[in-house]
C-alpha positions in Angstrom: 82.3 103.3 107.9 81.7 100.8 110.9 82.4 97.3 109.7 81.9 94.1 111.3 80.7 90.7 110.7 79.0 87.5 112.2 79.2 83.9 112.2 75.0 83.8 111.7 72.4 86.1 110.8 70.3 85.6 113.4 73.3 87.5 115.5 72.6 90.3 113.2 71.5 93.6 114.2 68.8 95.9 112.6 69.9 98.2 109.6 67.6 99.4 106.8 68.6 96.9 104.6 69.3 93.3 104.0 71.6 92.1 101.3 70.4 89.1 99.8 72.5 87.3 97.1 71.3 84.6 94.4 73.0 82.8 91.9 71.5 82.7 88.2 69.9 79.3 87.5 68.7 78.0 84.5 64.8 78.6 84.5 64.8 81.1 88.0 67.6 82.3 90.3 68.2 80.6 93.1 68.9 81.8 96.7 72.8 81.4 97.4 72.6 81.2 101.3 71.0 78.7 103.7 68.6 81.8 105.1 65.5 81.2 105.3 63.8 84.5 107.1 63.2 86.1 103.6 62.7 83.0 101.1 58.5 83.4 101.1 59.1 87.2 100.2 61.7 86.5 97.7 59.8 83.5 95.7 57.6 86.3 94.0 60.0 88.1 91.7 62.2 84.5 91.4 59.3 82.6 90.2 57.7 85.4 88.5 61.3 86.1 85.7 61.5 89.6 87.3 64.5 88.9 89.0 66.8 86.5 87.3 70.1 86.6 89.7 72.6 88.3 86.6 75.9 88.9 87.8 75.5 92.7 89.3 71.5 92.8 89.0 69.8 94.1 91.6 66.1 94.3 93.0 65.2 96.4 96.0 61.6 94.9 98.2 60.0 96.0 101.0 59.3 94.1 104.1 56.4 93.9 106.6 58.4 92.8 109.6 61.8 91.9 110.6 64.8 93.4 111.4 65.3 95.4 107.9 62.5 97.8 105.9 64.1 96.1 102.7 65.4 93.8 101.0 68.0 94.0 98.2 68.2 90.7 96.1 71.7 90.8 94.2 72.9 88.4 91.3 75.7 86.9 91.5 76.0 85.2 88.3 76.2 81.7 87.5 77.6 79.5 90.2 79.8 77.5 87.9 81.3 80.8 86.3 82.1 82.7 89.8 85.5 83.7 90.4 86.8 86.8 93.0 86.6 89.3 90.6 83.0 88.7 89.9 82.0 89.0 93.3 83.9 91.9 94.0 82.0 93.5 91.1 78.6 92.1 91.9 78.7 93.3 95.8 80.2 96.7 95.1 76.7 97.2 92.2 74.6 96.7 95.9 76.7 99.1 97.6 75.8 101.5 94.1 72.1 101.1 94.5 72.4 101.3 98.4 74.1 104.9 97.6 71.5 105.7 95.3 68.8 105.4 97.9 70.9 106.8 100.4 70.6 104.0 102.9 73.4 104.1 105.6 73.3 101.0 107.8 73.6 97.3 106.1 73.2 93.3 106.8 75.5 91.7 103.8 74.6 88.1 103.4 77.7 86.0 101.7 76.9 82.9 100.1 76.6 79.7 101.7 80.0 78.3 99.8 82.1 81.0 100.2 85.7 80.7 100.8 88.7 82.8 102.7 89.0 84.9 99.2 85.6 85.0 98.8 85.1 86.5 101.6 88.1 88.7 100.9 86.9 89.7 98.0 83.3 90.5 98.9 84.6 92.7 101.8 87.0 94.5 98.9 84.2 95.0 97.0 81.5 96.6 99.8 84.4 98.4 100.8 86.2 100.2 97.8 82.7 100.7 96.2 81.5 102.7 99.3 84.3 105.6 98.6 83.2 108.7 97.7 85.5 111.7 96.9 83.3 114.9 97.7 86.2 117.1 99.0 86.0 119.4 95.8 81.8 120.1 96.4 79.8 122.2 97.2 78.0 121.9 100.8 74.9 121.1 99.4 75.9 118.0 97.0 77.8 116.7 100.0 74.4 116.5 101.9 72.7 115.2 98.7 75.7 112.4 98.7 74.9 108.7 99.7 77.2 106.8 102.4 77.3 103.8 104.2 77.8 104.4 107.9 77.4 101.0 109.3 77.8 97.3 107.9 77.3 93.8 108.8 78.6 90.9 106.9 76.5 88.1 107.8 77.4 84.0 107.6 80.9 84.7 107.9 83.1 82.2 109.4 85.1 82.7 113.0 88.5 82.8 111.5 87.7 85.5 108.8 87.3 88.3 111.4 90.4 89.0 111.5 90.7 89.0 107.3 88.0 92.0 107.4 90.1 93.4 110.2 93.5 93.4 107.4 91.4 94.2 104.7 89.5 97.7 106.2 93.4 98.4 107.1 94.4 97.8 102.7 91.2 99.5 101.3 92.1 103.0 103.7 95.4 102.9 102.3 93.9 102.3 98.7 90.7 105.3 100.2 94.2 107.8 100.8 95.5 107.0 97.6 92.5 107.7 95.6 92.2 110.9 97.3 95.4 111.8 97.0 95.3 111.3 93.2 91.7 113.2 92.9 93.2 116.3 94.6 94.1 119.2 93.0 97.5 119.6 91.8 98.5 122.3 93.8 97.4 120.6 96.8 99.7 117.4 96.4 102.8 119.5 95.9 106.6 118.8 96.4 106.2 119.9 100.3 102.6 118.0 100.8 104.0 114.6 99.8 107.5 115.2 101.7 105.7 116.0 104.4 103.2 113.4 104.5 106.2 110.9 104.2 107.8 112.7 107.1 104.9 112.9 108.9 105.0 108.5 109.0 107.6 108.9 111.8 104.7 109.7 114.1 103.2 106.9 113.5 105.8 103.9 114.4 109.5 103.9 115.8 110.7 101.8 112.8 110.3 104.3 110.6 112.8 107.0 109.2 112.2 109.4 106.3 115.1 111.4 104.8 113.9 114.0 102.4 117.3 115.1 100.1 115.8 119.0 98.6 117.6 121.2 95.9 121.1 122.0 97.8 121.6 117.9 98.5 120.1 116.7 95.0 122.7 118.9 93.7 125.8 118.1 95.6 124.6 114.5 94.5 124.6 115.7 90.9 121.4 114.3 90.3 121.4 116.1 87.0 118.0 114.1 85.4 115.4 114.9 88.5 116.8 118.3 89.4 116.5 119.3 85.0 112.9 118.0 85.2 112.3 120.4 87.9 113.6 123.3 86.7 111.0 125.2 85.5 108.0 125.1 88.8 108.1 127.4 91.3 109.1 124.4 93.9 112.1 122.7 93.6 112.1 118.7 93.4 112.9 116.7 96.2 113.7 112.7 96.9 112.0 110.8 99.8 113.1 107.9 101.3 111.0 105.9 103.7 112.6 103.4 106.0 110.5 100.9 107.7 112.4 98.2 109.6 109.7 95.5 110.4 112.4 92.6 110.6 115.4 94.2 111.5 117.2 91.1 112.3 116.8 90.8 108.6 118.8 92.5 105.7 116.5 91.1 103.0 114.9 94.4 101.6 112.1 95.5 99.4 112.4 99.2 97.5 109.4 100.6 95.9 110.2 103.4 94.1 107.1 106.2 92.8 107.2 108.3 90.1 106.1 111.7 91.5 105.4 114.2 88.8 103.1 116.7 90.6 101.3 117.8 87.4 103.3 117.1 83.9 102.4 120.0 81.3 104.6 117.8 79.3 107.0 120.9 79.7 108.3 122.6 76.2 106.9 119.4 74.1 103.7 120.7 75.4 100.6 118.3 75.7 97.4 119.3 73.7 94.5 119.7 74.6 92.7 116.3 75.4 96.1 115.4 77.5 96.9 117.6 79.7 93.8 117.7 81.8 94.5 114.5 83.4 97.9 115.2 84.0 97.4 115.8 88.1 97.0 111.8 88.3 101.0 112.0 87.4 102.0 111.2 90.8 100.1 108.3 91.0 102.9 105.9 91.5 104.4 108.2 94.8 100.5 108.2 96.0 101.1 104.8 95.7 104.0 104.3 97.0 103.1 105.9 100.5 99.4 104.0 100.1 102.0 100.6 100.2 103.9 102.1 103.2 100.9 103.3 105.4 99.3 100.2 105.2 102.8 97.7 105.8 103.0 100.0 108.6 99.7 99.5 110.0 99.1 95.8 109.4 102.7 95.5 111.4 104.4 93.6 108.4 107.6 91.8 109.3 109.6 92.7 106.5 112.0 96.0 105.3 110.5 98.0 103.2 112.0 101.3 101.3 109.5 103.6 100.0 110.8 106.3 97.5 109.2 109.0 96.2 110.8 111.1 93.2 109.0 114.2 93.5 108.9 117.2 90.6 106.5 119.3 88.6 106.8 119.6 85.0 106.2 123.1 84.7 106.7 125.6 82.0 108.9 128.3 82.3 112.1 130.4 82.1 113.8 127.9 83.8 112.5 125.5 81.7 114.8 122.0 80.5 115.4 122.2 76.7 114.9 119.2 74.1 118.2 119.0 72.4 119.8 119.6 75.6 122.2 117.2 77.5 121.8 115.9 81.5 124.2 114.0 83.2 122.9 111.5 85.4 123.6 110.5 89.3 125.0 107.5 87.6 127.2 108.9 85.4 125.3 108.1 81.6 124.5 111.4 79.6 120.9 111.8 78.3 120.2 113.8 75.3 116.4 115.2 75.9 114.7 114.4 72.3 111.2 115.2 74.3 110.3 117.0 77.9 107.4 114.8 77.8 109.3 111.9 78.4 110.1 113.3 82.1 109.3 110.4 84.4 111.9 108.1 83.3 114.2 110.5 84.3 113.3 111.0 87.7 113.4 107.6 88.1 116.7 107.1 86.8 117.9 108.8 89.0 116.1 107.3 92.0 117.3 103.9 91.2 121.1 104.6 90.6 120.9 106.4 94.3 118.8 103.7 96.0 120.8 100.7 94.4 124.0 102.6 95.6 123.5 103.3 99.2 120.6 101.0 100.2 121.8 97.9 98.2 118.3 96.5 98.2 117.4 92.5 97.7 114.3 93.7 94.7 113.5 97.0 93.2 109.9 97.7 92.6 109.3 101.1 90.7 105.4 102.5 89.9 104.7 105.2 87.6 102.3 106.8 85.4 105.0 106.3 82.0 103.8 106.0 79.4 100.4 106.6 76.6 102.0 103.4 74.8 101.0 101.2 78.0 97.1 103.0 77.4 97.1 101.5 73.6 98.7 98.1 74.3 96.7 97.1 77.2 94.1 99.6 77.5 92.9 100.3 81.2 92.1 97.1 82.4 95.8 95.8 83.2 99.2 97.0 84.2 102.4 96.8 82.0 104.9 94.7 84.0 108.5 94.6 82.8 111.5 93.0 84.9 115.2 91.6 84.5 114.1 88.9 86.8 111.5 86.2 86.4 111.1 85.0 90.1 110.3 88.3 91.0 107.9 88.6 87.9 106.3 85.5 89.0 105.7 86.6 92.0 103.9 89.7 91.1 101.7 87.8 88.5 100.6 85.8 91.6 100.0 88.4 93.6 98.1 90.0 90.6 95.6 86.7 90.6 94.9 86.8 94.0 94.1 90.6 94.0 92.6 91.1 90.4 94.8 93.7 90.0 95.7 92.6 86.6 99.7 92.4 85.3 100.8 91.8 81.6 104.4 90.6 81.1 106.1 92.9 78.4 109.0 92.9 76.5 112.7 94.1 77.2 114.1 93.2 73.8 117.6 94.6 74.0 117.3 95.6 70.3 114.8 98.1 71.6 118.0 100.4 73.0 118.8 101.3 69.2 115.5 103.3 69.7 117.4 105.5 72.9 120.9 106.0 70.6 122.2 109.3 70.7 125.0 110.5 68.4 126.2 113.2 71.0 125.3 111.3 74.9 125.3 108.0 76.4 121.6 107.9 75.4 118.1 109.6 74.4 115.6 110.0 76.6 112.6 109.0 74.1 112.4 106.6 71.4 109.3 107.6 69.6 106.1 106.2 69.1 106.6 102.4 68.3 107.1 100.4 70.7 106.9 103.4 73.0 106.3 101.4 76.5 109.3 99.2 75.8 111.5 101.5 75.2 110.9 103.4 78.3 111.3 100.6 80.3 115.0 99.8 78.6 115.7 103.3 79.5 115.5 102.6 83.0 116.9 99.2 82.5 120.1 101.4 81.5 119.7 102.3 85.2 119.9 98.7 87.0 122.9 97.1 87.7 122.6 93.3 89.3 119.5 93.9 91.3 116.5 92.1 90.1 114.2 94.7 88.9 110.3 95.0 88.3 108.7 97.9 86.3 105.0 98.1 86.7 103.6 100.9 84.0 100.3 101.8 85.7 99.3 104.7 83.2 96.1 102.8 82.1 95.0 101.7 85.8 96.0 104.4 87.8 93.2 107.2 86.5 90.2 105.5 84.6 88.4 107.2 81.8 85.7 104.7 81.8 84.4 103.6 85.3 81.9 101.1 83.3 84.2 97.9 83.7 85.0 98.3 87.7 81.6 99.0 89.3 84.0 99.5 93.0 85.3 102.7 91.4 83.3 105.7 91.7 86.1 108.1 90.6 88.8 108.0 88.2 91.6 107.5 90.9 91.8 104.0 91.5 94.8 103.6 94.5 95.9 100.4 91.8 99.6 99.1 93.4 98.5 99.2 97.2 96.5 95.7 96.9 99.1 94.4 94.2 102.1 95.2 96.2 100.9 94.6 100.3 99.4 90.9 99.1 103.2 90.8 97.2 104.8 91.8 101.1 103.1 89.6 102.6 103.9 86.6 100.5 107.7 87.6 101.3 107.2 88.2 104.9 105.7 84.3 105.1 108.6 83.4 103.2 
């Protein structure tokens, strides 16, 4: 898609629609930006109770003359009540019925009040709304399927040029994500996401990637990620990405990504109505490399590790047993009381290495972990543990500016009775209560003095219910990218 923006709508150029939005009022809507090309046309369904200006309503007109066929009238709620969030929703229900009528040019009006995240948010919302995943379909749907080409965001100040400029840059890196995450699972295989890491050296000189595969994992003892991977036909690997943005800097970020290719949930096999989700499992490498790409192409002046632990879950006669006994690259023994519990142990390992030979200032890890997460906060926000409350503060900050929502759990230490093993250092699995807890204190085991931040994205990553975010079209949402870059750049200003 072509995006721009101007100052005025009069500098506007022809498309086959203009975006008109209108804030809900009391006895009619009212028109929520000082144009007044349209206002005779639009008095009709205002004054008339056809249109009333509900957050996310939408009513498409046709016009005699001007530079558009149509008009699309879109509510934006109640002034009073508007917050990002709610215009990120509202614009992305236009871009919906724009897609539905398969129109592929655009004028966006903003409202007349709208502030730098206003704005910000509006472009997120036009933006991640207009992704389509149509990669798996048939030539004729993909014909059939409605795209914007061509936008214009109208009555958008000077200095927020260069905000739509950052934010296209963010919403591809969320776009790759999401596709990553919707592909099949043997498409996003050990090899593809090594590769695409490696394949990030191409694209600036201050990056490095170092992949460590089965012979060096080994000599490493990484006992956890290499039992994990036992049983697919690839073997598991561990990517590191090095970006130097500030290299007269040691002050270093590490965001680790869980990177289980598909998880059958190995010989504590998932049932049916689990399992079929289960390529979404590498949601938190996806997003690791989404966070990477984008720090990359925005030019951020900062040090960033990216880490992906990469492994399938697969069945077979290689297969790690429960009852069995891993040691660890750091030394602790885990007793396997469930195969199911697999990503904690890949990252276990990650962060012992990582901590080791990178000393990072923060560790940052993302993965799909746990069901627990699903029942506590449902799919609307991310579980967020950490030994450290600056750096938990400054995620839940960067979580209100970005909507992408963070809930502060618990790390009670009482919850590492739940891990106690009577033959190893610990379990891998503590049961059902409390499940999400106790995963986190399992990798807590796994952190020495660096301040630490867990974010559980199991609920966020892969929706089962698009109803609540009308900007996702698919169940792969690229949640993390947004979170973590607005999180960067925070430290960078620092």
């Amino acid at each position: 898609m072509q995006a721009d923006c101007v100052v005025k709508s009069a500098q506007r150029r022809s498309a086959e629609v203009i975006v008109i939005p209108v804030w809900e009022g009391k006895k009619r809507g009212e028109i929520a930006t000082d144009e007044t090309e349209y206002r005779a046309l639009l008095n009709l369904p205002l004054d008339s109770g056809d249109f009333h200006g509900k957050q996310g309503e939408t009513q498409l007109l046709y016009v005699a003359k001007g530079k558009e066929k149509r008009a699309l009238l879109l509510g934006l709620g109640k002034q009073s009540e508007c917050t990002s969030e709610s215009l990120r929703c509202a614009y992305a229900s236009a871009v919906k019925m724009m897609h539905g009528k398969k129109l592929a040019s655009a004028n966006i009006l903003l409202p007349s009040l709208s502030s730098d995240v206003h704005c910000k948010a509006i472009f997120e919302g036009v933006l991640l709304a207009d992704y389509s995943f149509d990669q798996l379909k048939g030539e004729s749907l993909k014909e059939n399927a409605g795209g914007l080409n061509k936008i214009c965001f109208c009555g958008v100040p000077l200095k927020e040029k260069e905000v739509l400029k950052r934010t296209e840059i963010v919403i591809s890196s969320v776009n790759f994500v999401r596709d990553l995450v919707n592909r099949n699972a043997d498409d996003k295989h050990v090899g593809t996401l090594a590769k695409i890491a490696k394949d990030f050296e191409k694209q600036s000189d201050k990056i490095k990637t170092t992949i460590l595969e089965k012979k060096q994992l080994e000599q490493l003892e990484m006992g956890l990620l290499l039992a994990v991977g036992r049983g697919a036909m690839r073997d598991p690997a561990l990517v590191i990405i090095e970006y130097r943005g500030n290299p007269h800097s040691k002050d270093t970020t590490a965001i680790i990504g869980k990177g289980i290719t598909f998880d059958t949930g190995g010989l504590n096999l998932k049932p049916t109505g689990g399992i079929e989700t289960m390529k979404c499992d590498m949601a938190g490498a996806a997003a690791t490399l989404g966070v990477m790409q984008a720090a990359i192409n925005l030019g951020l002046k900062i040090n960033l590790l990216g880490v992906l632990s990469i492994a399938e879950n697969a069945i077979g006669p290689g297969s790690y047993k429960p009852g069995d006994v891993f040691r660890s690259y750091s030394g602790k023994t885990v007793e396997i009381s469930n195969t199911d519990a697999e990503g904690r142990l890949v990252l276990a390992d990650a962060l012992s290495y990582i901590q080791e030979k990178y000393k990072p200032s923060r560790l940052i890890d993302m993965a799909t972990l746990t069901g627990g997460i699903v029942i506590a906060l449902g799919e609307l926000a991310t579980g967020l543990f950490s030994n450290d409350n600056d750096l938990a503060h400054a995620l839940e900050k960067s979580a209100g500016r970005t909507d992408e929502r963070l809930w502060r759990m618990p790390l009670y230490p009482e919850y590492k009775m739940l891990l106690k093993s009577s033959i190893a250092d610990l379990k891998n699995s503590g049961g059902r209560a409390a499940s999400s807890c106790s995963a986190a204190v399992f990798l807590q085991q796994f952190i020495k003095d660096t301040p630490w931040a867990h974010l559980d994205i199991a609920g966020t990553a892969y929706l089962s219910d698009l109803k609540p975010y009308p900007y996702h079209q698919t169940p792969a949402t690229g949640v993390g990218v947004r979170l973590l870059i607005d999180f960067l750049t925070h430290c960078a200003e620092k």
